[in-house]
C-alpha positions, 0 to 999 in steps of 0.5 A: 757091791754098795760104796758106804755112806760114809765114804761117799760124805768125803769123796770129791770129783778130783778135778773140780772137788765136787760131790760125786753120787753112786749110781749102783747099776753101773758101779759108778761114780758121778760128777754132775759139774765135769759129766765124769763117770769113775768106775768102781772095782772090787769095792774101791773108787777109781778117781783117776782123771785120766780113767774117767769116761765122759758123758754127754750132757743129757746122759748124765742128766738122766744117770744123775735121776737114778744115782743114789742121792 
């Protein structure tokens, strides 16, 4: 499972309205600004704050490095 291009150009962190960056190992979603992590299922980004898993500073760091950019 890919998230297309095109949707990544639009899709928006909901909390801060940053870019968000695919990491395809884990089928995420990354805002670097909140260090949010939005889970993808079945091909549809979940961008609900409430569902949002936060990561530590330094974890996000490097999960940002392997993100799709």
């Amino acid at each position: 499972m890919t998230v297309e291009d095109e949707l990544l150009e639009v899709l928006a962190c909901p909390q801060c309205k940053e870019k968000v960056y695919y990491l395809a190992e884990e089928d995420a979603l990354l805002c670097g600004e909140c260090n949010l992590k939005y889970r993808v299922e079945d091909d549809i980004p979940i961008m609900l704050i409430d569902e949002a898993e936060e990561i530590e500073v330094a974890e996000m760091d490097q999960l940002l490095d392997k993100a799709e950019r």
